[in-house]
N, C-alpha and C positions, 0 to 999 in steps of 0.2 A: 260758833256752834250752831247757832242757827241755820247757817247755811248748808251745817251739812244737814239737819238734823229735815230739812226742806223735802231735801232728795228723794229719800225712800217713799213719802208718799204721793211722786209722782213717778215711779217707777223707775226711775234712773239713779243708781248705788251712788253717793258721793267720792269712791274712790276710783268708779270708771270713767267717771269725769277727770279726776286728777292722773289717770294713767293716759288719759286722752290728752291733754296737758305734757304730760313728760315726752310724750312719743314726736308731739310736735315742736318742742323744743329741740331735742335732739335730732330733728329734720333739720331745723331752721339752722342749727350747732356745724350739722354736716355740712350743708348748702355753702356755710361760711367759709367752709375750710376747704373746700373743692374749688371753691372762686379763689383765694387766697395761692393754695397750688398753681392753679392755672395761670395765674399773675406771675409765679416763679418758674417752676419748670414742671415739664410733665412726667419727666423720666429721664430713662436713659434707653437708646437704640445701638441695634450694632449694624455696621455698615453692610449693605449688600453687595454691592457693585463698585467698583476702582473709579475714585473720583478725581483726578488728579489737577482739574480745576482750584477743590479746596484743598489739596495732599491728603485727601482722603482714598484708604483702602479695606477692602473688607476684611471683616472681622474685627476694628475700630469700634468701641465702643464708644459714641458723642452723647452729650449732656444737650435736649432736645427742652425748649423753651414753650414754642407758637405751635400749633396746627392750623394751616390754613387750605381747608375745603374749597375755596374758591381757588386759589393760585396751585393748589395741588404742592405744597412745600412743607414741609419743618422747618422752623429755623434755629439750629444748633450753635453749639460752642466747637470751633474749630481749636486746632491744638494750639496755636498759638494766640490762643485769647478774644479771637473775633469771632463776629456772629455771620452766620451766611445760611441763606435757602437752600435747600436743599429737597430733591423732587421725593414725594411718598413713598413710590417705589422702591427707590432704592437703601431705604431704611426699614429694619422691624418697626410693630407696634413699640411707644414709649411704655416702658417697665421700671419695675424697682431694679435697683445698681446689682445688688443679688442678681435674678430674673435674666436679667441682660448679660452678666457674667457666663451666668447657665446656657445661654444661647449662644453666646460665642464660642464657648467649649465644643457645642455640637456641631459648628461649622468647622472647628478645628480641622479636623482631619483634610478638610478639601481647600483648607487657605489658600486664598489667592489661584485657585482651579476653574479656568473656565473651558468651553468646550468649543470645535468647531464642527458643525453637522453636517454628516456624508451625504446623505439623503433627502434630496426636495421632498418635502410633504411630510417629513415625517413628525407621528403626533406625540405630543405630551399630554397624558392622558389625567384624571381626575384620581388614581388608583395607582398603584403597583399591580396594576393586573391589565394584561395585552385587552382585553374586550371591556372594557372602563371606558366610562363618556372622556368622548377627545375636548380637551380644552380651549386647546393649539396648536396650528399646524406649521413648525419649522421650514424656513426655506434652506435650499445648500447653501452651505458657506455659510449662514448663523452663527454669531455667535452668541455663548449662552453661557451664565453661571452654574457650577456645581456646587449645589450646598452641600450637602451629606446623603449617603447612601443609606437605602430603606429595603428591609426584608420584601416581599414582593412574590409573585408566582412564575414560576420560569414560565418564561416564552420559547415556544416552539417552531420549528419548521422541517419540512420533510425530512431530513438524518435525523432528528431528535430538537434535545434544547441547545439552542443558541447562546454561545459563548457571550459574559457579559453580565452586568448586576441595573437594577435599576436605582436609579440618581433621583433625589429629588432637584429638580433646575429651576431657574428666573429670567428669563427674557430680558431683553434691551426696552424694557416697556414695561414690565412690572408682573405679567403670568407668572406663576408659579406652579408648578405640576410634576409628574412623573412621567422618567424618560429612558428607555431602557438605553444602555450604553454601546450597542455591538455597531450602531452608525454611528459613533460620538467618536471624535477625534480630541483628547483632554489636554492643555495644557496649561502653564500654571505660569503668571505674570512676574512680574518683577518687582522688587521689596517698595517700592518708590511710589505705587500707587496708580502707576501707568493703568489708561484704557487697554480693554483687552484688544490685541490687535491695532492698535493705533499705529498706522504706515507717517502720517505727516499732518501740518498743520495748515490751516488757510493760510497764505502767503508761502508754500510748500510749491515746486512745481508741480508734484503729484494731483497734490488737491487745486493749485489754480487752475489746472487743464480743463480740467470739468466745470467748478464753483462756479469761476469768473464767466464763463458762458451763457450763467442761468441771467443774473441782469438784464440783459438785451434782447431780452423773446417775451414774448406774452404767454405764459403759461393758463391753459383754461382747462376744467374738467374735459376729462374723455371722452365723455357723451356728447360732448359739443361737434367734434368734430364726426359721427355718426348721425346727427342732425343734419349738418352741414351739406355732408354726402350723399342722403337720404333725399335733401331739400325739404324738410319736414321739420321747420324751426317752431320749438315751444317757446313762446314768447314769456311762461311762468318758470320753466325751468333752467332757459339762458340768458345771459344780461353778461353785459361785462364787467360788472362789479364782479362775479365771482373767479378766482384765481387766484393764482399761489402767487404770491411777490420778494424776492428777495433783494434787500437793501444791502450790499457788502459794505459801503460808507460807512451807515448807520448801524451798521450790523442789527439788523433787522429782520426778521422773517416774520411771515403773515402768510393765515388762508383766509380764503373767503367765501362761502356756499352760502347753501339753499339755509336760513336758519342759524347760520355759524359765522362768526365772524373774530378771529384770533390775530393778537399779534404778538410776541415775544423778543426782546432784546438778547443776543447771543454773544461771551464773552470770545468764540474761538470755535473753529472747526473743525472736529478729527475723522479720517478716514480707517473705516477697519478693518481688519481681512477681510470680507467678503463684501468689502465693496461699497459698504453703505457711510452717507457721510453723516457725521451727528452736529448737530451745532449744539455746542456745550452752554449748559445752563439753561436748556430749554426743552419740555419732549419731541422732541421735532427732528428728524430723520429722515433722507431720503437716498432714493439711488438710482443712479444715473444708467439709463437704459438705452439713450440713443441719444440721433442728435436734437432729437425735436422731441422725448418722452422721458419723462423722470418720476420716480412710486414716491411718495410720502406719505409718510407715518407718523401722527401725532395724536397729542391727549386730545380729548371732544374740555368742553368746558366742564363737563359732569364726571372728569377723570377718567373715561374709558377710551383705550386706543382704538385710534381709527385710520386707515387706510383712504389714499386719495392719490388714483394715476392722474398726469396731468400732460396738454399734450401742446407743443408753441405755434401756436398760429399766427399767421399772418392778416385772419380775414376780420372785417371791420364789425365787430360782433354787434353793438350798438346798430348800424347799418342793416343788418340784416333781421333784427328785432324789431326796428323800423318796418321795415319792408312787409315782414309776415306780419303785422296788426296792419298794415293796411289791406292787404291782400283777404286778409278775416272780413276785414269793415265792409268793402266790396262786396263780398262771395254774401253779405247780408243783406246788403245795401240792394244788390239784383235780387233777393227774395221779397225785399219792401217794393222795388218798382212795379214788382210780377201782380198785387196788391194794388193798397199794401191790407186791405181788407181782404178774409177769406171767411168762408160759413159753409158749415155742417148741419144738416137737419138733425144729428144725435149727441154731435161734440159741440156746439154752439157756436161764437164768432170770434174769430182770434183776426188780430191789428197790430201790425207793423209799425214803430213811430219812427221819430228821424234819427233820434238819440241812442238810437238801442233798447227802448222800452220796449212794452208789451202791452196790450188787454185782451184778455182771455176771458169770455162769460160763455155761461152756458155749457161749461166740462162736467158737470156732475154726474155723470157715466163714467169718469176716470179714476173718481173717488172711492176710494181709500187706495185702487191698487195701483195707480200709477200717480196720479196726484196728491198730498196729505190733505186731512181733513183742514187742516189752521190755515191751508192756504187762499190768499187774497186772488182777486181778478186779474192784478198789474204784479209788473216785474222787470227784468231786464233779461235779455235775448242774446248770445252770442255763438261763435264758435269757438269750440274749445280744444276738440279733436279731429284729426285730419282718419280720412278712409283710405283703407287697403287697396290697391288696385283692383283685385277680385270682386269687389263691391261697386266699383264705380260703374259698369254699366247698367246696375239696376238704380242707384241714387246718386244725388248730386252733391251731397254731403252730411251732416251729422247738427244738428242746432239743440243746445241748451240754454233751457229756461231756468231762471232763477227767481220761484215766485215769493212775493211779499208770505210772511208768514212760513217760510219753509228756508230750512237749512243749506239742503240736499241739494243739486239740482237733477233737474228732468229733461232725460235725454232724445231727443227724436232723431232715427234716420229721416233724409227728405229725399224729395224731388219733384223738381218743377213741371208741369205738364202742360198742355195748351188748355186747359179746362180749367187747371187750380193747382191744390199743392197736397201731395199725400203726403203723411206722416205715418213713422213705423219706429213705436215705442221698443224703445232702447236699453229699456233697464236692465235687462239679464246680455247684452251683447258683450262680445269678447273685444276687450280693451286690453293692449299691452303698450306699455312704451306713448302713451300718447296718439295710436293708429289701433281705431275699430277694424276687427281680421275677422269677424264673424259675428252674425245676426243672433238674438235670442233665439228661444225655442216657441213656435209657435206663438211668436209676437202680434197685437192688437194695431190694425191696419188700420188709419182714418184718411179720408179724404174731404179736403175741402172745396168749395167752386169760390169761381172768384167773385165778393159782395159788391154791388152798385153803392152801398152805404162806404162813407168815410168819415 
């Protein structure tokens, strides 16, 4: 009694304490039981899309266990008692057995309905309404699920409204949107679970014509070969680690980029009407475009689909990343011989070393707008970007500084002179693709002469 009898004269009621008390038990009570579920199952999903890896078809209601964020899977109770992943997309959120009943009833109507699209580009929009944010833009020959049909605003064209209802649909990748139907060509799969459109399987000669090709070429991003051509190799943006690899052995597929680095084991290959091949149990897709260019399409690590042309090359890509860092080191190397000391009586004394460093004293006229305030005297020196032709006959190229104390770097056009070396600040230039194509506006000129000091 005492204890409650405490309370009121320090202004705290002795029962908002013990409601403070119950509130966090029944937290703690929850918390138990949510970890407890989670251990057992999370719900129940109905299926989106024909899996017939697992003899899964939609509208299948499975008993969903795992959520896994990193692998982008469920993993369910297939019908005969076994457990298998199964990709995000192509399941609802996990619900109560009710809930998930409810939802299969409203796919009813378009069981086992997918569509093939008449129309490149055509969009699935965010809305049942034609002027609604596009989501996604359809290629021809797509094919695509129908889930059920949704009220909407008729779409028009010069005679009137166009014949047709709009669909809500699901992609080969997990979009979900509205689509009007008058370019939809709908047809509806077979009781067994078949992929829509599944022509053949790897070891198919359909599908070996193509597959079996990819193996034996070196697939690399398509920029590469626009590099290439250009003669204008970024030594940051190509390497030959990045490329697509396909292991048919090992059944194996792999990308590899800027940032990204994926690989995925596939139990089997299907090809579908419009041409694209999937390798099953994995998001990963592509389609064969020529003899040397193939599109894929796969999840990023953070579950969003991504697009990646790839293109077979021959050329020794290591070799020629070689090559352009030497040809950098050089084009640097003749700015340090021309030195490697220079001086400005307003910009002060900038020094070339052997290593790629820098010293720079005496810039406090650059400060704050081209140099940051935190920046040190030293740093390191290179080039980073290659110049427009248009430009080459007034400089010899583009030199960035990287000073101690500063994030950013600081860009200079140059050029060598019999006197010394001008520099022509860079920071507002037009940079696309790696190649300055134009000078800032009314950029800050400096010139140095060449210093007897070293």
């Amino acid at each position: 009694m005492k204890f409650q009898a405490d309370f009121p004269r320090r202004g705290v009621p002795w029962y908002t304490l013990a409601m403070a008390f119950r509130r966090f038990f029944v937290a703690v009570l929850a918390g138990v039981a949510v970890g407890l579920t989670s251990c057992g199952t999370l719900g129940y999903s109905v299926v989106l899309w024909n899996n017939p890896e697992h003899q899964l078809q939609d509208g299948q209601i499975v008993k969903v266990f795992i959520k896994s964020n990193i692998s982008q899977v469920y993993v369910v109770a297939l019908p005969d008692g076994k457990r298998a992943e199964i990709p995000l997309w192509q399941l609802t959120e996990p619900a109560g057995k009710k809930a998930a009943e409810k939802t299969a009833a409203r796919y009813a109507d378009y069981a086992h309905t997918y569509a093939s699209v008449k129309l490149d580009g055509l969009p699935i929009r965010a809305e049942a309404v034609n002027t609604s944010r596009q989501v996604y833009r359809l290629r021809q020959k797509e094919v695509i699920r129908v889930l059920y049909q949704g009220a909407g605003q008729a779409v028009m064209n010069g005679q009137g409204s166009m014949a047709g209802e709009w669909l809500r649909v699901l992609t080969n990748g997990g979009t979900q949107g509205w689509c009007f139907s008058y370019n939809l060509e709908l047809f509806r799969t077979d009781g067994e679970g078949s992929a829509p459109g599944a022509e053949s399987e790897a070891g198919g000669e359909t599908a070996d014509a193509a597959i079996l090709q990819l193996p034996g070429k070196n697939w690399y991003p398509e920029s590469f070969q626009g590099m290439i051509q250009a003669k204008r190799i970024d030594p940051a943006k190509m390497s030959e680690r990045y490329r697509f690899v396909l292991d048919t052995e090992a059944q194996r597929v792999g990308i590899t980029l800027e940032n990204t680095a994926l690989s995925w084991t596939y139990t089997g290959i299907s090809k579908a009407a419009d041409g694209m091949y999937h390798f099953v149990g994995t998001p990963v897709a592509l389609r064969v475009r020529g003899a040397d260019e193939i599109a894929v399409q796969f999840a990023g690590a953070d579950g969003k689909q991504r697009a990646q042309t790839f293109i077979a090359l021959d050329e020794d890509i290591a070799q020629l990343v070689q090559e352009e860092r030497a040809r950098r080191a050089k084009e640097l190397e003749r700015v340090r011989m021309l030195g490697p000391s220079f001086i400005s009586s307003n910009y002060g004394r900038l020094q070339f070393m052997e290593d790629g460093a820098f010293f720079w004293s005496g810039y406090q006229l650059l400060v704050p707008t081209i140099i940051a305030q935190s920046a040190g005297n030293g740093g390191t020196v290179g080039v980073q970007y290659f110049i427009s032709n248009a430009l080459k006959n007034s400089y010899d190229g583009i030199l960035s500084f990287r000073f101690s104390g500063m994030t950013k770097d600081v860009h200079f056009l140059y050029k060598l002179t019999d006197d010394g070396l001008r520099l022509e600040d860079a920071t507002h230039a037009q940079i696309a693709n790696g190649v300055v194509t134009g000078r800032g506006t009314s950029p800050l000129v400096i010139f140095f002469s060449h210093s007897t000091e070293h």
